[in-house]
KELUM-173492 format. One record per residue (C-alpha): x negated, y, z negated; chain; residue in three letters; residue number from 1. Coordinates in pm, whole numbers, plus 50000, padded with zeros to 5 digits. Example, Ala and Ser with C-alpha at 12.3 -4.5 7.8 and 13.67 -1.06 7.14 Angstrom:
2
<node <48770,49550,49220>,A,ALA,1> <node <48633,49894,49286>,A,SER,2> 
end
This chain:
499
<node <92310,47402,06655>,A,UNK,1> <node <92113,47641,06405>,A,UNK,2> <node <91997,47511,06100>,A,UNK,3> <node <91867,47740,05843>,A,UNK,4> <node <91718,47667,05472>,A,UNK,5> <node <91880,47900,05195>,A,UNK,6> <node <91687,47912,04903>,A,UNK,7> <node <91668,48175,04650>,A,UNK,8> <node <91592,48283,04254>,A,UNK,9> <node <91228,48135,04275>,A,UNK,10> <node <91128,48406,03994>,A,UNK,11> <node <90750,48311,04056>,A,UNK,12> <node <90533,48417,03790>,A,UNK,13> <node <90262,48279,03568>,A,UNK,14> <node <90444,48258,03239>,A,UNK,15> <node <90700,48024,03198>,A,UNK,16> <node <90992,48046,03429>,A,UNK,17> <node <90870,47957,03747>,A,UNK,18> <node <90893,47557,03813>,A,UNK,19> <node <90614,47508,04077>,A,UNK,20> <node <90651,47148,04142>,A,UNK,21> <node <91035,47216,04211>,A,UNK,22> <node <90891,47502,04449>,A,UNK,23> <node <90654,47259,04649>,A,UNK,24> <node <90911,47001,04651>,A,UNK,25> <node <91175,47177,04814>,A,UNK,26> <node <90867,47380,05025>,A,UNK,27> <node <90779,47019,05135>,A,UNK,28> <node <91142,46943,05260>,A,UNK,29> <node <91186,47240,05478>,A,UNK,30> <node <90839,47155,05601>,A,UNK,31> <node <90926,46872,05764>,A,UNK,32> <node <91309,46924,05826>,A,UNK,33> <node <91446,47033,06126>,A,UNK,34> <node <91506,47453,06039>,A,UNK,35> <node <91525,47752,06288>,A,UNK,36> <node <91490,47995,05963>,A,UNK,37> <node <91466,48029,05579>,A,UNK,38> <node <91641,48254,05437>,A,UNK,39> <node <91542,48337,05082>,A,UNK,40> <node <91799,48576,04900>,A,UNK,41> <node <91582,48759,04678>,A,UNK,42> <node <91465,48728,04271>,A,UNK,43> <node <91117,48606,04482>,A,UNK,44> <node <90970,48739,04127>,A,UNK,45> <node <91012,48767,03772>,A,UNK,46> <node <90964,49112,03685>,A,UNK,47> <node <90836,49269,04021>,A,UNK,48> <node <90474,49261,03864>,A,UNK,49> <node <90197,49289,04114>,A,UNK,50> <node <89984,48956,04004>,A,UNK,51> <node <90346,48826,04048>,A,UNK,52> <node <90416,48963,04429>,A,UNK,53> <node <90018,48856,04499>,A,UNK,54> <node <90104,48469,04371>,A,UNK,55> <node <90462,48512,04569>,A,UNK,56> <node <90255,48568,04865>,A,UNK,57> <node <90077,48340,04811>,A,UNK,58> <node <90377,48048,04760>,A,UNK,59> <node <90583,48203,05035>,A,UNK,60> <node <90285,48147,05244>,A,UNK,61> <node <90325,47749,05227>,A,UNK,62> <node <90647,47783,05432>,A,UNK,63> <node <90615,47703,05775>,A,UNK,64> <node <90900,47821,05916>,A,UNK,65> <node <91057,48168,06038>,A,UNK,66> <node <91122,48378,05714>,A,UNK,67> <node <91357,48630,05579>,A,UNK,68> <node <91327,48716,05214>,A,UNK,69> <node <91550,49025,05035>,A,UNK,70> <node <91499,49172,04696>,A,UNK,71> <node <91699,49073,04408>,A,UNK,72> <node <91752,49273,04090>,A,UNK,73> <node <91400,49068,03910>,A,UNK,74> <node <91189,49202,04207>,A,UNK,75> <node <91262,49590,04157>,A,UNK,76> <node <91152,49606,03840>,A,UNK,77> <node <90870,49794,03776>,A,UNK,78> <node <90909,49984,04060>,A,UNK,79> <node <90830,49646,04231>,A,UNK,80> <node <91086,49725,04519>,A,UNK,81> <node <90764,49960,04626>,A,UNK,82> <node <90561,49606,04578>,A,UNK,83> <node <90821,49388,04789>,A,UNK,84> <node <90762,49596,05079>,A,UNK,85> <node <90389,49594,05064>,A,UNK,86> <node <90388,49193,05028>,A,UNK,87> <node <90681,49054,05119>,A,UNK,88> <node <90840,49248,05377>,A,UNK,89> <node <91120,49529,05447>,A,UNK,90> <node <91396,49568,05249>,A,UNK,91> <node <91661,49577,05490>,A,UNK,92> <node <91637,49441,05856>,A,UNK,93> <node <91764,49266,06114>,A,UNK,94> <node <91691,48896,06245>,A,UNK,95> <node <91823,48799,06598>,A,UNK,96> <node <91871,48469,06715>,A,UNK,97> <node <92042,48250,06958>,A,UNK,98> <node <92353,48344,06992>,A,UNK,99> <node <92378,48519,06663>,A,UNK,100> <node <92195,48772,06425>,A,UNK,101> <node <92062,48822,06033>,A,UNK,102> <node <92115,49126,05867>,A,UNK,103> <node <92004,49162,05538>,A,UNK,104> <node <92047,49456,05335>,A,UNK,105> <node <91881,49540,04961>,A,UNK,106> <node <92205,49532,04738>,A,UNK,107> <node <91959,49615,04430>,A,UNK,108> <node <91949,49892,04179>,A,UNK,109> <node <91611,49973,04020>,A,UNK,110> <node <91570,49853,03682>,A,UNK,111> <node <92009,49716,03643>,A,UNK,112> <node <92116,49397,03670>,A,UNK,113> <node <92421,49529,03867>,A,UNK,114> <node <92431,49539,04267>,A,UNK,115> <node <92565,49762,04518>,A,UNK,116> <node <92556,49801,04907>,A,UNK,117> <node <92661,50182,04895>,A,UNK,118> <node <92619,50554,05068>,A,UNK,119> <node <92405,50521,05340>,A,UNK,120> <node <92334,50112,05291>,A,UNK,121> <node <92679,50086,05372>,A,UNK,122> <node <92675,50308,05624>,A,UNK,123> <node <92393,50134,05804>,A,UNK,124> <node <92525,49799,05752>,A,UNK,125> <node <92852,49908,05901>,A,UNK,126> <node <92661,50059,06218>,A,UNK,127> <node <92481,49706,06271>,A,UNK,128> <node <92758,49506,06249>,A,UNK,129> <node <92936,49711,06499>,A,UNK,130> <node <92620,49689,06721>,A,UNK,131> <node <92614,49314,06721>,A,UNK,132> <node <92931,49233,06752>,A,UNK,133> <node <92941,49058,07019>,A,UNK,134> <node <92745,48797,06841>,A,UNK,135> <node <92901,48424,06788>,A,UNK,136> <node <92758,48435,06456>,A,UNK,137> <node <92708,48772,06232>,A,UNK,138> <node <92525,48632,05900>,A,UNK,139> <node <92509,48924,05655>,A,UNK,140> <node <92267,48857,05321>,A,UNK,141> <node <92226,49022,05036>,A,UNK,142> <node <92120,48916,04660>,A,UNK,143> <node <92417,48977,04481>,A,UNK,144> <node <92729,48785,04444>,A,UNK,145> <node <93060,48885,04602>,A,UNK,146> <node <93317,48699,04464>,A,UNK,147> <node <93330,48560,04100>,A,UNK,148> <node <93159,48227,04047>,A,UNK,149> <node <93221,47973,03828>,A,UNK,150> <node <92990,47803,03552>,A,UNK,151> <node <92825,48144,03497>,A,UNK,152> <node <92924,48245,03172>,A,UNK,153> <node <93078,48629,03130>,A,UNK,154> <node <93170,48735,03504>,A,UNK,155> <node <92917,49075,03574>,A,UNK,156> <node <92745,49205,03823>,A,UNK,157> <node <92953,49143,04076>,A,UNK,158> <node <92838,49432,04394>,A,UNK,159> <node <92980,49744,04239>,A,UNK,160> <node <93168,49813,04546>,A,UNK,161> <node <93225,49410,04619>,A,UNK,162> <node <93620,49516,04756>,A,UNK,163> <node <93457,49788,04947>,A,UNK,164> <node <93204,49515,05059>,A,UNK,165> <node <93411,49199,05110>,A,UNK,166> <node <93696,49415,05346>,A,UNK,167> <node <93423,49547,05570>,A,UNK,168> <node <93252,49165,05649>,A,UNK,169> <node <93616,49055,05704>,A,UNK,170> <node <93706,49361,05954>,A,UNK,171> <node <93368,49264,06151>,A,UNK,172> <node <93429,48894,06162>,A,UNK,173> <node <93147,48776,06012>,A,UNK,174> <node <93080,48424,05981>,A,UNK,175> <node <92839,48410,05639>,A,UNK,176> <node <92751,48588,05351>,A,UNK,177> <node <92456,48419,05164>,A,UNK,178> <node <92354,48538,04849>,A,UNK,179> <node <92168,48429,04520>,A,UNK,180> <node <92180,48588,04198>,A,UNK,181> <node <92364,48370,03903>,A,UNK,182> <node <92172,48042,03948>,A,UNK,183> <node <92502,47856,04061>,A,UNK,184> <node <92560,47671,04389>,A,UNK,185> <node <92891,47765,04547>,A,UNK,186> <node <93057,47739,04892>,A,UNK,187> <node <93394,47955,04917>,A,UNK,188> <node <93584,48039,05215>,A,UNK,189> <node <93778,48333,05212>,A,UNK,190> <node <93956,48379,05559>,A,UNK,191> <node <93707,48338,05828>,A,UNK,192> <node <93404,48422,05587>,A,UNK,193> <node <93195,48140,05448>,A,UNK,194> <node <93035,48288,05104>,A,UNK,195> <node <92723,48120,05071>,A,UNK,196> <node <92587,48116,04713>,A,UNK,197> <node <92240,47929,04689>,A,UNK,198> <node <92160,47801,04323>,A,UNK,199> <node <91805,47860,04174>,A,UNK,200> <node <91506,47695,04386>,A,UNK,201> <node <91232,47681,04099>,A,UNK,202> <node <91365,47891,03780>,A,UNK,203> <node <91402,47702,03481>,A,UNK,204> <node <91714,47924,03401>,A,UNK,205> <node <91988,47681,03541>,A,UNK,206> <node <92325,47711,03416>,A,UNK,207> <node <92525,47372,03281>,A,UNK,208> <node <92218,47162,03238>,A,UNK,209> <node <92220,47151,03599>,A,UNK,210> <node <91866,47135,03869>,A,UNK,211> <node <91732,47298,04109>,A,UNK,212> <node <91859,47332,04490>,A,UNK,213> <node <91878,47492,04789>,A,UNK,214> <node <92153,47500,05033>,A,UNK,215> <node <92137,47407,05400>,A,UNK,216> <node <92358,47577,05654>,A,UNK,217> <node <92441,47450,05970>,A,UNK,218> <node <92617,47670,06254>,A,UNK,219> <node <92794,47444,06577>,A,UNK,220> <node <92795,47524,06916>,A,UNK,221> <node <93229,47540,06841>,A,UNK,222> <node <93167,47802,06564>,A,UNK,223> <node <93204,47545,06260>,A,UNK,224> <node <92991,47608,05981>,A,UNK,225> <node <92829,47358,05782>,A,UNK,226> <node <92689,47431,05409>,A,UNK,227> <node <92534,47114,05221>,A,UNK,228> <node <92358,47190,04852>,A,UNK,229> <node <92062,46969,04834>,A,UNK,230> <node <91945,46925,04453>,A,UNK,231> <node <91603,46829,04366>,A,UNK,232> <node <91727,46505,04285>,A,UNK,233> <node <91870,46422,04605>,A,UNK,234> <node <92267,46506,04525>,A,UNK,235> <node <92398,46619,04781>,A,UNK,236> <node <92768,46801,04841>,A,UNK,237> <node <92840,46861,05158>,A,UNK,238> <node <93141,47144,05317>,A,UNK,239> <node <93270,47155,05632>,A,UNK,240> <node <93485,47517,05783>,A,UNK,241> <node <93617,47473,06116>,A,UNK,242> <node <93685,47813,06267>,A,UNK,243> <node <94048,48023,06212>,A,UNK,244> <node <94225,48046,06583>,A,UNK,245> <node <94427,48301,06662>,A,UNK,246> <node <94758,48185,06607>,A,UNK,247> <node <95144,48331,06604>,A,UNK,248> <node <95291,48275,06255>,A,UNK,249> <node <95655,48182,06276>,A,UNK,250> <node <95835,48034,06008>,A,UNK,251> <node <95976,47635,06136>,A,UNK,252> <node <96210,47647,05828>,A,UNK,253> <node <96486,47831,05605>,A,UNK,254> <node <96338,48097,05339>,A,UNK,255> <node <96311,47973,04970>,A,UNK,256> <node <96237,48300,04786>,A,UNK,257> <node <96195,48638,04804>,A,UNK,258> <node <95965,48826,04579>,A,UNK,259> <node <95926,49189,04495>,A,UNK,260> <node <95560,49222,04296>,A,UNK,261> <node <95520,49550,04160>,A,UNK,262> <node <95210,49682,03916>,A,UNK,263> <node <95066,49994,03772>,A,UNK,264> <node <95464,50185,03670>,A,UNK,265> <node <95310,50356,03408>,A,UNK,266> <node <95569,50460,03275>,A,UNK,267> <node <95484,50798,03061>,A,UNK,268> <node <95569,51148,03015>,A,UNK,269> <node <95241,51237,03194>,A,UNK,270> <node <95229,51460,03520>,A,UNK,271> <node <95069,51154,03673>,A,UNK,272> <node <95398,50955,03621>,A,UNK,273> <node <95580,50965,03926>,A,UNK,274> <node <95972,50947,03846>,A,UNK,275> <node <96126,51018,04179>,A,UNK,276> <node <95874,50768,04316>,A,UNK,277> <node <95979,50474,04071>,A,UNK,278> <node <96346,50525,04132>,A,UNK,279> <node <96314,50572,04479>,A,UNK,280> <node <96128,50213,04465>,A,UNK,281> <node <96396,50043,04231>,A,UNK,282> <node <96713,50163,04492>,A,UNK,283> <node <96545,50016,04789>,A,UNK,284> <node <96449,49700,04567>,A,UNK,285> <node <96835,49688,04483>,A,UNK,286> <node <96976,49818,04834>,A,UNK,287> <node <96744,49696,05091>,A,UNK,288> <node <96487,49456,04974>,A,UNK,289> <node <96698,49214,04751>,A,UNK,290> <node <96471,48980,04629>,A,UNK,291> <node <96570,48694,04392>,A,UNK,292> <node <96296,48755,04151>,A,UNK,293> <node <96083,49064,04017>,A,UNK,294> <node <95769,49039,03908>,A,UNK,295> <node <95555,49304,03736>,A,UNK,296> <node <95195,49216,03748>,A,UNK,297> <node <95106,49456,03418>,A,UNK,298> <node <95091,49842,03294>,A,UNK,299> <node <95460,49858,03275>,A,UNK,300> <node <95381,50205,03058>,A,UNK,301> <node <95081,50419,03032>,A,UNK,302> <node <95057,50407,02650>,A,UNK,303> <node <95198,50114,02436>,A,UNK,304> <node <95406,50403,02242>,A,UNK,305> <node <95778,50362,02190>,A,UNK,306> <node <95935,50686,02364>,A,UNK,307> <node <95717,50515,02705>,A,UNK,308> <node <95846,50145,02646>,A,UNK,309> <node <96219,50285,02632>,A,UNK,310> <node <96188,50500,02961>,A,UNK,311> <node <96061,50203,03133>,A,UNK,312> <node <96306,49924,03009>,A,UNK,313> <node <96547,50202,03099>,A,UNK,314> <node <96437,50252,03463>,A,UNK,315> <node <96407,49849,03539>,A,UNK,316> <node <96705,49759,03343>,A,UNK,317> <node <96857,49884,03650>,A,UNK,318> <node <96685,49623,03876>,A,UNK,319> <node <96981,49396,03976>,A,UNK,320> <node <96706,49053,04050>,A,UNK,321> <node <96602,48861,03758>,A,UNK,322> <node <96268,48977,03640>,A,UNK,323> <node <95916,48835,03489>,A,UNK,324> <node <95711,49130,03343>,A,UNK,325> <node <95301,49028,03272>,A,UNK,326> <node <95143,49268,03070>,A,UNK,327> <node <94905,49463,03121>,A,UNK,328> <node <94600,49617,02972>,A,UNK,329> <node <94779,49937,02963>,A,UNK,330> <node <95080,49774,02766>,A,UNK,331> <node <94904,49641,02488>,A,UNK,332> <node <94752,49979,02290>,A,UNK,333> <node <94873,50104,01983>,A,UNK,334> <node <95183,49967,01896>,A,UNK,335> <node <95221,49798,02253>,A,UNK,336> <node <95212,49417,02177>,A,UNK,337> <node <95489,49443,01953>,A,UNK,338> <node <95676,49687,02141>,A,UNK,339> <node <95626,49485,02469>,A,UNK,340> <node <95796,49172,02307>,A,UNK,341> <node <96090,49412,02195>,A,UNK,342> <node <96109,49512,02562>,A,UNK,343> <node <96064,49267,02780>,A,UNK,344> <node <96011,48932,02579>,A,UNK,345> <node <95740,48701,02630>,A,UNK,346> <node <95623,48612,02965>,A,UNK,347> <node <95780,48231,03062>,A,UNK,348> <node <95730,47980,03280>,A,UNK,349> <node <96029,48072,03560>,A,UNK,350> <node <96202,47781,03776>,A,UNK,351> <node <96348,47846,04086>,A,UNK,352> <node <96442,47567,04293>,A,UNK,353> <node <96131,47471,04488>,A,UNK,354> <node <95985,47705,04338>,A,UNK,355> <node <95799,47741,03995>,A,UNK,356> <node <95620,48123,03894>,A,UNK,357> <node <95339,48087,03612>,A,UNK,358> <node <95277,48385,03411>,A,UNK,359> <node <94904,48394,03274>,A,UNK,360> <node <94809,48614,03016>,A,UNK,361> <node <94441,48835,03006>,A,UNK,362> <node <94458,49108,02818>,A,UNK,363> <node <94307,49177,02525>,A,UNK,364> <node <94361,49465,02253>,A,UNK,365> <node <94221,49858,02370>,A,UNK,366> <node <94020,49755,02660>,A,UNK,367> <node <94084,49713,03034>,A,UNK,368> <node <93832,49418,03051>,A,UNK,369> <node <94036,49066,03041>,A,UNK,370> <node <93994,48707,02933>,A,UNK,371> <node <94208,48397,03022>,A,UNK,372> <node <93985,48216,02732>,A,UNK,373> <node <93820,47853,02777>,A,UNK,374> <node <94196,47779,02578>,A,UNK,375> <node <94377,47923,02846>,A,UNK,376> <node <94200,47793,03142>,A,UNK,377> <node <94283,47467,03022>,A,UNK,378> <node <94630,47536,02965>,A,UNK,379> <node <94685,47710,03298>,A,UNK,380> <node <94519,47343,03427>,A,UNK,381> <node <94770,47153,03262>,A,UNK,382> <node <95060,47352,03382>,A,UNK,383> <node <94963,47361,03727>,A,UNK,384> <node <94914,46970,03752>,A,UNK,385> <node <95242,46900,03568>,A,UNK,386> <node <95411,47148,03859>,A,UNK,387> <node <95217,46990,04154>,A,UNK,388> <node <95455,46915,04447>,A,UNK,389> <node <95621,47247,04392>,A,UNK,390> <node <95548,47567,04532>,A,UNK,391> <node <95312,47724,04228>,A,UNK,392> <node <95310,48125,04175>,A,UNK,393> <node <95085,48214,03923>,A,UNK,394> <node <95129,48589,03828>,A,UNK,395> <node <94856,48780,03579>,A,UNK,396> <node <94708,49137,03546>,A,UNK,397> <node <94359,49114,03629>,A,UNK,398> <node <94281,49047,03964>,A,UNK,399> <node <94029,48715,04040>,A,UNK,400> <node <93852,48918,04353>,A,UNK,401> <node <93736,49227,04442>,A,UNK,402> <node <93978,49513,04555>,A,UNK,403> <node <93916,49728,04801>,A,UNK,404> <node <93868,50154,04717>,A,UNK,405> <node <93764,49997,04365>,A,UNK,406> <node <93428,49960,04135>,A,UNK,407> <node <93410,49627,04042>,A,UNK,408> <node <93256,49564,03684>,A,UNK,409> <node <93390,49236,03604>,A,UNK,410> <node <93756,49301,03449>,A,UNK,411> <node <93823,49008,03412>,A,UNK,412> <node <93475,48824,03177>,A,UNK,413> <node <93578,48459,03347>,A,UNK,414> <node <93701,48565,03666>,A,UNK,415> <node <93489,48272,03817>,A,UNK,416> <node <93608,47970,03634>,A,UNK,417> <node <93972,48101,03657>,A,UNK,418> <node <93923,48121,04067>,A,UNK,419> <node <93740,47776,04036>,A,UNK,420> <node <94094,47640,03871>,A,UNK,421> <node <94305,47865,04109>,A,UNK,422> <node <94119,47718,04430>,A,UNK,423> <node <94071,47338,04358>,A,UNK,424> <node <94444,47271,04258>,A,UNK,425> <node <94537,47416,04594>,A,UNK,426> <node <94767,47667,04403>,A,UNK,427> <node <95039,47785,04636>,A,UNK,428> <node <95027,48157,04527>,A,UNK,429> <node <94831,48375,04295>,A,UNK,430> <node <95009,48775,04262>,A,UNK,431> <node <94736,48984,04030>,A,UNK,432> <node <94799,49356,03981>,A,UNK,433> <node <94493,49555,03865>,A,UNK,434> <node <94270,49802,04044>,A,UNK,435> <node <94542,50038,04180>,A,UNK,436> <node <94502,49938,04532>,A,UNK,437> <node <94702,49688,04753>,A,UNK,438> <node <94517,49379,04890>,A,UNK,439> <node <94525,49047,04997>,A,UNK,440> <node <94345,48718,05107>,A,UNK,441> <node <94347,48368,05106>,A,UNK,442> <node <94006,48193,04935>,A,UNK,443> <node <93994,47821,05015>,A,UNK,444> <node <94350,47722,05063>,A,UNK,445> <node <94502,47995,04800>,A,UNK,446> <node <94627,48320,04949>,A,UNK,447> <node <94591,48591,04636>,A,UNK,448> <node <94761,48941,04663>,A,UNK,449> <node <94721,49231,04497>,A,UNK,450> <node <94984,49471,04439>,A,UNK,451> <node <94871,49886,04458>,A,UNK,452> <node <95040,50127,04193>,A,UNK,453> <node <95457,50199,04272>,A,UNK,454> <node <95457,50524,04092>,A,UNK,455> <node <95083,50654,03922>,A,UNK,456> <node <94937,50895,04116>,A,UNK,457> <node <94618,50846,03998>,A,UNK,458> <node <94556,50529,04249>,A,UNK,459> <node <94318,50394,04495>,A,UNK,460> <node <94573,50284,04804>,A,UNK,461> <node <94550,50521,05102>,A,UNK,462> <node <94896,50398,05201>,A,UNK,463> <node <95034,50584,04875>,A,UNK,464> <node <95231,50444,04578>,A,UNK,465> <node <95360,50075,04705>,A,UNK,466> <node <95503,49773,04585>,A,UNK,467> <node <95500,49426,04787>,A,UNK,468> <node <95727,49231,04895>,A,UNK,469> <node <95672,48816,04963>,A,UNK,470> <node <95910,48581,05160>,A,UNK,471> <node <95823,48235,05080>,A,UNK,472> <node <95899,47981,05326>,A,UNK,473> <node <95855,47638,05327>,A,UNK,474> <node <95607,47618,05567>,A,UNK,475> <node <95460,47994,05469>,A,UNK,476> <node <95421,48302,05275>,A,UNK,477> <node <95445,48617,05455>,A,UNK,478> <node <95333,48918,05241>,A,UNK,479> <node <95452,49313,05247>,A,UNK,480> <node <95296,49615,05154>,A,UNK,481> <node <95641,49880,05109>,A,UNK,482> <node <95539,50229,05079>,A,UNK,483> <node <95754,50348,04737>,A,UNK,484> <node <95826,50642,04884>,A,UNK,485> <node <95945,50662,05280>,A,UNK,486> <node <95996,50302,05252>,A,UNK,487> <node <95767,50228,05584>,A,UNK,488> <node <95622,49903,05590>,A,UNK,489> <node <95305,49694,05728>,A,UNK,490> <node <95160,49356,05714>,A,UNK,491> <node <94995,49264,05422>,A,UNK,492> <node <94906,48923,05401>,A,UNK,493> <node <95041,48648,05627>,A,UNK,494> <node <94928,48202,05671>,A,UNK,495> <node <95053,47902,05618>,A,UNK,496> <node <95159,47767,05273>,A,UNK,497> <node <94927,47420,05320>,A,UNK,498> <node <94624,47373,05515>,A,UNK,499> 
end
């Protein structure tokens, strides 16, 4: 077994942020526990001053055990990334150990707030995880935050390039990502990757009236990963992944629905609007796909104008399934909310059997940045509790986690705390449709899929325009990614409905 001390967000300084006795205390614990490493995952400083990176030396120093510290987005300040180097360390690097290997990579950009792992970062973090991969464990670290996080306030920077980021790290099979960054302890699994976020070790800048901590990972001989937050005041909550095996999906019983998720029409009398492409799409959702429910994840039309809105209820009037139609950002401009209504109706809850669909609405007036709202986060609680023994879709625009081929600025402001809700009530199925590029995984037990643009050409999907099509079983969901045009088809998402 490994056991390594995560720490981060010490902001050491002489003025007021830095907590020294919560510093020392935790110091004091990794002293005289049992750790192979400490990882510490960067905001060492406040403002990347050079009194502050000579008293960081000086507190690092007190640790006596191997150490691995990165640069957060405090450090580079000032030019202080120049600093880091000269007393901390390098900024990216690798750490072998038994049986497995650190790399940690700068995700910083001088004198921002926001992250990114790009150009030739990514580059070189791609060519080290292919060089170790023959490791048991691959631990990648970085400062920044990959997924949204809840408790944080406004969801922002989130890696730039976080789809880019999180796709790669699942590709490689690697077991961790630890980072720092928002002050917020947080454990997600998201296939085979363990997200490690480490709260603030000895800022006074914790979020929710909440203490300082540090996180402790342990990595078994059988590949399970252990992650327990340790809080100053001896709290502890403890998480336990057992590694995914290999396994043949086959479905034990009789298919309860078929869904055909489509986003991104955008409808319009724009060259960009592709018409042969949409109607191409709606015949083989009629001819060969047949679902028993349609569902249109948002930007229905390009412009909420009315010659746009009567195109598009034209072209999925002919859609023979009944349909559910979210809206999106898109929708909403100009005249669009009232036009939308007109349209399409309101967006209601839709029963099916066994089988319940959600819509969630999070878009707001002339901007492509969404809300769900403290209002409806409780809401979408309620709902999903009052449904609980059914199979739960819940279908919205904005997408809850980073898409691939897309910059990531935080479309949706409470991303985390919706993901928080989405992931602890063990929803069955979350279908999101923003970023123009297909996608799926499962975080915790939830499997969330993105659908790509069916007829825009100005998307992010190498595949080409697409829609997606989901057979729910009662045992599993099996996910499609339909090419709009030729009509070819590959796996998209596919695991069990529970567990």
């Amino acid at each position: 077994m490994i056991r390594i001390a995560h720490i981060s967000d010490t902001h050491i300084t002489t003025e007021g942020a830095f907590k020294g006795y919560a510093f020392d205390m935790i110091v004091e614990e990794i002293n005289r526990g049992n750790f192979d490493l400490v990882i510490h995952t960067g905001d060492v400083t406040n403002q990347g001053l050079r009194e502050e990176y000579e008293q960081a030396s000086y507190q690092l120093a007190k640790i006596k055990k191997p150490l691995v510290a990165i640069p957060g987005n405090h450090d580079v300040r000032n030019v202080g990334y120049k600093l880091f180097e000269d007393f901390i360390g390098p900024l990216n690097g690798v750490y072998e150990f038994k049986d497995g290997v650190l790399i940690w990579v700068d995700s910083t950009i001088p004198d921002l707030s926001d992250g990114r792992i790009g150009g030739y970062k990514f580059r070189w973090l791609k060519d080290r995880l292919e060089e170790y991969s023959g490791r048991r464990f691959k631990i990648v670290a970085a400062h920044h935050h990959l997924i949204p996080l809840p408790d944080t306030g406004r969801e922002r920077n989130v890696l730039f390039n976080a789809g880019d980021v999180l796709d790669l790290l699942l590709r490689h099979d690697v077991t961790l990502y630890t980072c720092g960054h928002k002050h917020v302890p947080n454990v997600y699994r998201v296939e085979g990757l363990i997200i490690d976020n480490a709260g603030c070790t000895s800022c006074k800048k914790t979020r929710r009236g909440d203490v300082n901590s540090y996180n402790i990972i342990e990595l078994h001989d059988d590949g399970t990963v252990k992650v327990t937050i340790r809080r100053v005041t001896g709290d502890e909550r403890k998480m336990e992944h057992r590694p995914i095996r290999p396994k043949l999906f086959v479905p034990r019983g009789n298919r309860i629905l078929r869904i055909a998720q489509v986003s991104d029409s955008n409808v319009s009398d724009r060259v960009y609007f592709r018409k042969k492409t949409l109607e191409n799409a709606i015949r083989m959702i009629n001819e060969r796909i047949k679902p028993d429910v349609l569902i249109h994840n948002g930007n229905v039309v390009d412009a909420g104008i009315e010659r746009y809105y009567e195109r598009a209820h034209s072209y999925y009037r002919e859609v023979r399934a009944p349909k559910l139609v979210i809206p999106g950002h898109n929708d909403i401009t100009y005249l669009g909310y009232e036009l939308f209504k007109e349209h399409f109706g309101e967006p209601e809850i839709l029963e099916m059997g066994e089988v319940v669909i959600i819509p969630l609405l999070s878009v707001q007036y002339e901007t492509p940045i969404g809300v769900v709202g403290r209002m409806g986060q409780k809401k979408l609680l309620k709902v999903l509790r009052e449904y609980e023994g059914k199979f739960r879709v819940v279908a919205m625009h904005h997408n809850v986690i980073p898409i691939a081929k897309s910059r990531e600025i935080g479309f949706l402001e409470d991303a985390g705390d919706v993901l928080k809700i989405l992931t602890d009530e063990k929803t069955e199925l979350v279908l999101t449709g923003h970023g123009g590029n297909a996608y799926g995984v499962r975080v915790e037990r939830t499997p969330i899929i993105n659908a790509g643009s069916v007829s825009w050409e100005l998307h992010r999907n190498p595949f080409g325009n697409s829609f997606n099509v989901i057979d729910v079983y009662s045992d599993m969901v099996v996910a499609w990614e339909v090419q709009a045009t030729w009509g070819s088809r590959k796996l998209l998402w596919m695991g069990k409905r529970k567990g």
